[in-house]
DSSP file (Angstrom, degrees, kcal/mol; ACC not computed):
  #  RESIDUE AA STRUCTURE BP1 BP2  ACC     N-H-->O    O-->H-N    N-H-->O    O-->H-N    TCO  KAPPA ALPHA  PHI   PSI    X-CA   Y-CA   Z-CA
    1    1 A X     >        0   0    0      0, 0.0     4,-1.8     0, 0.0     9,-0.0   0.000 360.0 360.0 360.0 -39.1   -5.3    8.4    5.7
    2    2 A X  T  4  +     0   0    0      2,-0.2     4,-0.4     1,-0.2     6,-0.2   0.661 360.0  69.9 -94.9   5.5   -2.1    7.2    4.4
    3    3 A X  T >>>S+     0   0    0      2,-0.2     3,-4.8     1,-0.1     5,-1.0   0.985 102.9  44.0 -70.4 -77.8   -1.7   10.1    2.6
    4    4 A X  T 345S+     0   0    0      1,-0.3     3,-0.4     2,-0.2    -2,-0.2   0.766 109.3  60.8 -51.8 -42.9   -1.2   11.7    6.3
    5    5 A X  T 3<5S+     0   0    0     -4,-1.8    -1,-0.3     1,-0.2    -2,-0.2   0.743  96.8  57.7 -32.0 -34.4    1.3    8.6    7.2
    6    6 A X  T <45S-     0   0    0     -3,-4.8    -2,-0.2    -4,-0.4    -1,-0.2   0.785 115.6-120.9 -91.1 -19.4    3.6    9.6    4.5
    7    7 A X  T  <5S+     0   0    0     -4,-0.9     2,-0.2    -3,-0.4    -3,-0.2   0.253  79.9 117.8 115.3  15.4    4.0   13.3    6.3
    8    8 A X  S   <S-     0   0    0     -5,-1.0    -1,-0.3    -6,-0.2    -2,-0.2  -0.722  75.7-103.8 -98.1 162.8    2.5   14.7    2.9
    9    9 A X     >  -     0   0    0     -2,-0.2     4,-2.0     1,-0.1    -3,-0.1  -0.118  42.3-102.1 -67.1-167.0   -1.0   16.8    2.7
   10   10 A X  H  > S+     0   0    0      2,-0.2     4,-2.6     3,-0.1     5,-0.1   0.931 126.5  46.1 -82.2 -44.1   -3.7   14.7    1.2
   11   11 A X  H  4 S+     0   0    0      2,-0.2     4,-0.5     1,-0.2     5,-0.2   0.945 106.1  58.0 -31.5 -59.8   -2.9   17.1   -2.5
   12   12 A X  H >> S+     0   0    0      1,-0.3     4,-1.3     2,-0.2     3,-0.5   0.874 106.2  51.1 -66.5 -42.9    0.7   16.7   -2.0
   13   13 A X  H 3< S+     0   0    0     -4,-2.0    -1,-0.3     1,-0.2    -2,-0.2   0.833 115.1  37.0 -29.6 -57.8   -0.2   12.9   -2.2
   14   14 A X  T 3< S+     0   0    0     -4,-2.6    -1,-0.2     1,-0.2    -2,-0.2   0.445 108.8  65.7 -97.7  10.2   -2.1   12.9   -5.2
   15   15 A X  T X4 S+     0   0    0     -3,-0.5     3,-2.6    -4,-0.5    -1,-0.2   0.758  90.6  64.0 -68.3 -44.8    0.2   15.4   -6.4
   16   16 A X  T 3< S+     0   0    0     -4,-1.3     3,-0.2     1,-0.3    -2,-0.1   0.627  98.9  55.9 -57.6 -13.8    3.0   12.5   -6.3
   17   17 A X  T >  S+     0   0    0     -4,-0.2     3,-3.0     1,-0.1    -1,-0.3   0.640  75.9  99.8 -96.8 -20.0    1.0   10.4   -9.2
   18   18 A X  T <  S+     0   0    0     -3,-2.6    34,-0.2     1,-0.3    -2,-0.2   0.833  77.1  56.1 -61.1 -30.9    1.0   13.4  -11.9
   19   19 A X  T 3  S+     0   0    0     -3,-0.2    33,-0.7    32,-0.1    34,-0.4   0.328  91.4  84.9 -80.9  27.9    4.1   11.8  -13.9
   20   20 A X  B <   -A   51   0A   0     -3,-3.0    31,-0.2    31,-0.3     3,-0.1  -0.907  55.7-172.8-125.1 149.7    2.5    8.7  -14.4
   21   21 A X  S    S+     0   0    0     29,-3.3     2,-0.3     1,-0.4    -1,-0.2   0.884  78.7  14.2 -95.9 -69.8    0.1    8.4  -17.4
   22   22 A X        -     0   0    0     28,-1.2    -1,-0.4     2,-0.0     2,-0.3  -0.789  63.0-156.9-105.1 159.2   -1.3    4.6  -16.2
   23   23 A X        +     0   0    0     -2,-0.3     2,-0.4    -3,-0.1    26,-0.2  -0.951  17.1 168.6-127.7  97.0   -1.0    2.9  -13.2
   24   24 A X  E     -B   48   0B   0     24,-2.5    24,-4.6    -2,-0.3     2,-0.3  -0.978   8.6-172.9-109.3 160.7   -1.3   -1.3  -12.9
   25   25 A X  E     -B   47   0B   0     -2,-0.4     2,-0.4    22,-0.2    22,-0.2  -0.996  12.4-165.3-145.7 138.0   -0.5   -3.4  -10.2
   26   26 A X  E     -B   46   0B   0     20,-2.1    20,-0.8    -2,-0.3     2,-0.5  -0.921  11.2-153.2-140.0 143.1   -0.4   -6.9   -9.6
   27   27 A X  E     -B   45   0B   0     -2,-0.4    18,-0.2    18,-0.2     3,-0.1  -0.953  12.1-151.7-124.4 124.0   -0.2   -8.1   -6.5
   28   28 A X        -     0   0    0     16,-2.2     2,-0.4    -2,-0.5    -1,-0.1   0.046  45.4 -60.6 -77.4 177.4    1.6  -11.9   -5.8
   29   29 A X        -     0   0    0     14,-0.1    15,-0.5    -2,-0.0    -1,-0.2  -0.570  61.6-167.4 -81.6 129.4    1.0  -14.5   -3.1
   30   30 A X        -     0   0    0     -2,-0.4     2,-0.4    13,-0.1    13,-0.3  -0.610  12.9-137.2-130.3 178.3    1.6  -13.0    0.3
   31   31 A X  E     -D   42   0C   0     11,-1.5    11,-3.1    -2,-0.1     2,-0.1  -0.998  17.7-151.3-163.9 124.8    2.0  -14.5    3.5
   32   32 A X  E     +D   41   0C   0     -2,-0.4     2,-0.4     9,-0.3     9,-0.2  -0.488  14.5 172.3-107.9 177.6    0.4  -13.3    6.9
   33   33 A X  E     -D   40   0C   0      7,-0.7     7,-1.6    -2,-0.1     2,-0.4  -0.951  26.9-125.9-172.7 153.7    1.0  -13.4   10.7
   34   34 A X  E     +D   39   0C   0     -2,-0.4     2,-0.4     5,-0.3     5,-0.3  -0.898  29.9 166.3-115.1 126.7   -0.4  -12.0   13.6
   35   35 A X  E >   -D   38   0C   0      3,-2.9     3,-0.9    -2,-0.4    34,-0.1  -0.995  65.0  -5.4-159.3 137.3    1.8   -9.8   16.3
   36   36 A X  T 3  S-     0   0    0     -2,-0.4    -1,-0.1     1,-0.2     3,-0.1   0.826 128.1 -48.3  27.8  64.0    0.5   -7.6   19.1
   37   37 A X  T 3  S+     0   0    0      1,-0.1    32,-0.4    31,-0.1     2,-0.2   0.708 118.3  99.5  35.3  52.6   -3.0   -7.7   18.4
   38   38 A X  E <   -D   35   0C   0     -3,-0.9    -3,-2.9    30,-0.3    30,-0.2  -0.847  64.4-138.5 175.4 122.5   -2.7   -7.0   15.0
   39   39 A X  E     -D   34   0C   0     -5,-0.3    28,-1.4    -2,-0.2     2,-0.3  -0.480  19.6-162.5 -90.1 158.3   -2.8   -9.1   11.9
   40   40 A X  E     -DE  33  66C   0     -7,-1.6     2,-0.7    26,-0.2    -7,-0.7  -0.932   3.6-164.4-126.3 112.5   -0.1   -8.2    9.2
   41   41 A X  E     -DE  32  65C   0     24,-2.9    24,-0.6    -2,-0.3     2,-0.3  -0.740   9.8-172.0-107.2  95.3   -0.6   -9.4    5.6
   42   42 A X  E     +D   31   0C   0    -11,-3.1   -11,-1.5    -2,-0.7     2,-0.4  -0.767  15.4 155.0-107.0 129.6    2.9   -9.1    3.4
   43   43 A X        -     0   0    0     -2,-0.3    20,-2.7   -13,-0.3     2,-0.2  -0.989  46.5-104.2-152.3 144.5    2.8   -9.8   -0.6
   44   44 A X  B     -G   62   0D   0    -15,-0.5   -16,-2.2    -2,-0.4    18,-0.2  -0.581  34.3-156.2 -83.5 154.9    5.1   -8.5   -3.2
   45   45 A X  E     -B   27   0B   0     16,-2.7     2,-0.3   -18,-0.2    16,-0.2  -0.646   4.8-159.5-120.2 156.0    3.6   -5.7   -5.4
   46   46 A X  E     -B   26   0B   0    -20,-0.8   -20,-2.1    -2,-0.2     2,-0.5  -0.932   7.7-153.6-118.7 150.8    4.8   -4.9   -8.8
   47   47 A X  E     +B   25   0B   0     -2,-0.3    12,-3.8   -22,-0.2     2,-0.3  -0.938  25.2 173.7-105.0 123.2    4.0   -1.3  -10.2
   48   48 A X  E     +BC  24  58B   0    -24,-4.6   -24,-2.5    -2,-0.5     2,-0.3  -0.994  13.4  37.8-147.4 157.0    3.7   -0.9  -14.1
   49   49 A X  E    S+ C   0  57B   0      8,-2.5     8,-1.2    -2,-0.3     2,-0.3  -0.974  71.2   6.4 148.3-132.5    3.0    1.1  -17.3
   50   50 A X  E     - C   0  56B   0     -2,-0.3   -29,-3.3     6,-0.2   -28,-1.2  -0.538  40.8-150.7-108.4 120.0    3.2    4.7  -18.9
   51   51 A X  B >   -A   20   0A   0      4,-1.9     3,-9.0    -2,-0.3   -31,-0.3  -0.730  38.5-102.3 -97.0 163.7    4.8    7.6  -17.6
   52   52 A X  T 3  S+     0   0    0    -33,-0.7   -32,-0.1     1,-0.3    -1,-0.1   0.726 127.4  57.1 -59.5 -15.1    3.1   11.5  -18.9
   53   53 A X  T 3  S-     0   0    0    -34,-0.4    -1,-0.3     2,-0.2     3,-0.1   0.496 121.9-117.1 -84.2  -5.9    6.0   11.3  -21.1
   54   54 A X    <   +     0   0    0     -3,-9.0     2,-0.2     1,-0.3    -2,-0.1   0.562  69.8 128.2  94.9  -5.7    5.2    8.3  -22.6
   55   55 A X        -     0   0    0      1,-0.1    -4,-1.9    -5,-0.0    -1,-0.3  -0.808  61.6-115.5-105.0 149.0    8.2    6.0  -21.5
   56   56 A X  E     -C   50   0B   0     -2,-0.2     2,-0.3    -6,-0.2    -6,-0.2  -0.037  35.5-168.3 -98.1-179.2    7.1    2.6  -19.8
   57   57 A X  E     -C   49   0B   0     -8,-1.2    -8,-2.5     2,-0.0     2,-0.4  -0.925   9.8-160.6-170.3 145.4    8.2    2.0  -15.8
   58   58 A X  E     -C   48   0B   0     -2,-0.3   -10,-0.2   -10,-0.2     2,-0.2  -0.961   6.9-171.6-151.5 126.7    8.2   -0.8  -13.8
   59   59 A X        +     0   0    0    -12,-3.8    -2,-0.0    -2,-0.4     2,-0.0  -0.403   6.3 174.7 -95.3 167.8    8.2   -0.8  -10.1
   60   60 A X        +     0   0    0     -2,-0.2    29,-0.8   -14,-0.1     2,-0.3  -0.187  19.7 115.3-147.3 124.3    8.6   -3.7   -7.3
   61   61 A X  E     - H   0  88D   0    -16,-0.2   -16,-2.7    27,-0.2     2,-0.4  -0.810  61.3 -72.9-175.4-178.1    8.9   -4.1   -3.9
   62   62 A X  E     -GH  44  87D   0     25,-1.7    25,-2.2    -2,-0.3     2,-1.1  -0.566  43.5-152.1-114.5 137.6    6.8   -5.8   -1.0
   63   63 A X        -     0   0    0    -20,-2.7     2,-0.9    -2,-0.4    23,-0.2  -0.659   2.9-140.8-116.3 119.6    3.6   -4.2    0.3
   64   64 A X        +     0   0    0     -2,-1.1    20,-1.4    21,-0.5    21,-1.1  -0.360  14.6 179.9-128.6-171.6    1.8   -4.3    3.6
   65   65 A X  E     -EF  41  83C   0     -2,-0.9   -24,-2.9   -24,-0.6     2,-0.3  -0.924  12.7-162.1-137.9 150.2   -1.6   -4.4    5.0
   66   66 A X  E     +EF  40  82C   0     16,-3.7    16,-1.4    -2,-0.4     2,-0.3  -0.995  14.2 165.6-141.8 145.0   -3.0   -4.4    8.7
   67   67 A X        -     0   0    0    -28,-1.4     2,-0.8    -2,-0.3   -28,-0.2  -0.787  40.6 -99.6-133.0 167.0   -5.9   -5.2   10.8
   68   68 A X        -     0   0    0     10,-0.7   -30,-0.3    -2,-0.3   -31,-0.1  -0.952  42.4-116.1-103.4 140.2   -6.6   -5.6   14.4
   69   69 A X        -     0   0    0     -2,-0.8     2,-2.6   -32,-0.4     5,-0.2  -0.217  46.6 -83.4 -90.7 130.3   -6.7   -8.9   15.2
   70   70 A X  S    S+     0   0    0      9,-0.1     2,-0.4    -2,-0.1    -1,-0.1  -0.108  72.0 137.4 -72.8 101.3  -10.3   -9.8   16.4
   71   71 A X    >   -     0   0    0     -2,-2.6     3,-1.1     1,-0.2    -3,-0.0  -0.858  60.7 -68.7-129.3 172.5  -10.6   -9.0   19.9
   72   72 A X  T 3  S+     0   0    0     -2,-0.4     2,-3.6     1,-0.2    -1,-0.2   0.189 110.6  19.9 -42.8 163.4  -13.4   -7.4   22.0
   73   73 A X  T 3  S+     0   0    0      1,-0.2    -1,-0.2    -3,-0.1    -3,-0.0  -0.022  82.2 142.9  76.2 -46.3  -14.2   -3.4   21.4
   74   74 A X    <   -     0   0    0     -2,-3.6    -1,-0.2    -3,-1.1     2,-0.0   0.190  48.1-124.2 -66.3 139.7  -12.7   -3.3   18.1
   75   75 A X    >>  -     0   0    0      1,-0.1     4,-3.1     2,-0.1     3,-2.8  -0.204  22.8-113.8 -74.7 163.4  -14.5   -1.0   15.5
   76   76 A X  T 34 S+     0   0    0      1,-0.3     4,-0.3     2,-0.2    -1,-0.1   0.636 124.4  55.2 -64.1  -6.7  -15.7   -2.1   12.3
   77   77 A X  T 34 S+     0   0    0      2,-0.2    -1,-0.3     1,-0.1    -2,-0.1   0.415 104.7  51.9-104.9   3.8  -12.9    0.5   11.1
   78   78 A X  T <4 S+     0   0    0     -3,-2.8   -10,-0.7   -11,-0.0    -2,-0.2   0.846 107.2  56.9-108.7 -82.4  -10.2   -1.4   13.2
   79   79 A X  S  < S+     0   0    0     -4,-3.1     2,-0.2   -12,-0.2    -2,-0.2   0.486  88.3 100.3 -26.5 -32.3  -11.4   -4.6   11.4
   80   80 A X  S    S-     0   0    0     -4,-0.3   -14,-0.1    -5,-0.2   -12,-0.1  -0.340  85.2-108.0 -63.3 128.0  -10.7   -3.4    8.1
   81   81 A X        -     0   0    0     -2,-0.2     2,-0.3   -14,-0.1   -14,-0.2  -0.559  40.9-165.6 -54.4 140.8   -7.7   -4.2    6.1
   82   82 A X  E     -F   66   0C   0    -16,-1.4   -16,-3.7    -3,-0.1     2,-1.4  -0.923  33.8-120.8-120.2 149.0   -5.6   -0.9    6.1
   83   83 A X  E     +F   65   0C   0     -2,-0.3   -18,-0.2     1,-0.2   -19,-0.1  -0.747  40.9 177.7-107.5 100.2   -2.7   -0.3    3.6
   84   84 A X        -     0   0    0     -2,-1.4     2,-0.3   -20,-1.4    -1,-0.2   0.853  62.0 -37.5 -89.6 -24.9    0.1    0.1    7.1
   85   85 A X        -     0   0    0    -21,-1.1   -21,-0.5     2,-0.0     2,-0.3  -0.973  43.3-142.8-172.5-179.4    3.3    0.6    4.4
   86   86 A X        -     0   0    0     -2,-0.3     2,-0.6   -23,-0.2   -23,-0.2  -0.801   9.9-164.9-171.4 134.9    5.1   -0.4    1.0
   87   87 A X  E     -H   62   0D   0    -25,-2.2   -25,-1.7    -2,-0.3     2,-0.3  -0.962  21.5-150.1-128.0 121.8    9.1   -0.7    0.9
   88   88 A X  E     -H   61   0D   0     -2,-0.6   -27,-0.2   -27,-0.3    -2,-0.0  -0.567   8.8-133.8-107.3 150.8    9.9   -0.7   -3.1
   89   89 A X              0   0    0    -29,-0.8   -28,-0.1    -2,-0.3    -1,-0.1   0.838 360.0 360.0 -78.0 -35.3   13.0   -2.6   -4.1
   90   90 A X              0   0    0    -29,-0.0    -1,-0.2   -30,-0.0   -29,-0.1   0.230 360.0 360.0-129.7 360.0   14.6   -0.2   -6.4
């Protein structure tokens, strides 16, 4: 699904990961708020470790998550945290 947000295929997506050898991510104390029936949850991200080449990388930048806000109708997939964006510092 967010694959299709970013305007790439779902491939092109997991294409986008191939120069990284490892992936962690550690995720800080975030701070939420609710706006047009929809919660928004915002916490800074950092991305780190090994690229296929073997030199280290470090990412950071704020990530966010969204829900619908509990109101009548909404599906159990509405309810769900979804990963709505992530705006990297560097």
């Amino acid at each position: 699904e967010y694959a299709e947000r970013t305007g790439m295929s779902a491939s092109q997506y997991a294409a986008s990961f191939a120069p990284y050898s490892t992936i962690t991510v550690a995720i800080g104390d975030g701070e939420g708020e609710g706006a047009a029936g929809s919660i928004y949850y915002q916490t800074p991200v950092t991305l780190s470790g090994t690229l296929a080449d073997g030199s280290p990388y470090r990412r950071t930048g704020t990530i966010t998550l969204r829900r619908v806000n509990d109101v009548d109708g909404a599906t159990p997939a509405q309810l769900r945290w979804h990963l709505d964006g992530i705006v990297w510092d560097d």
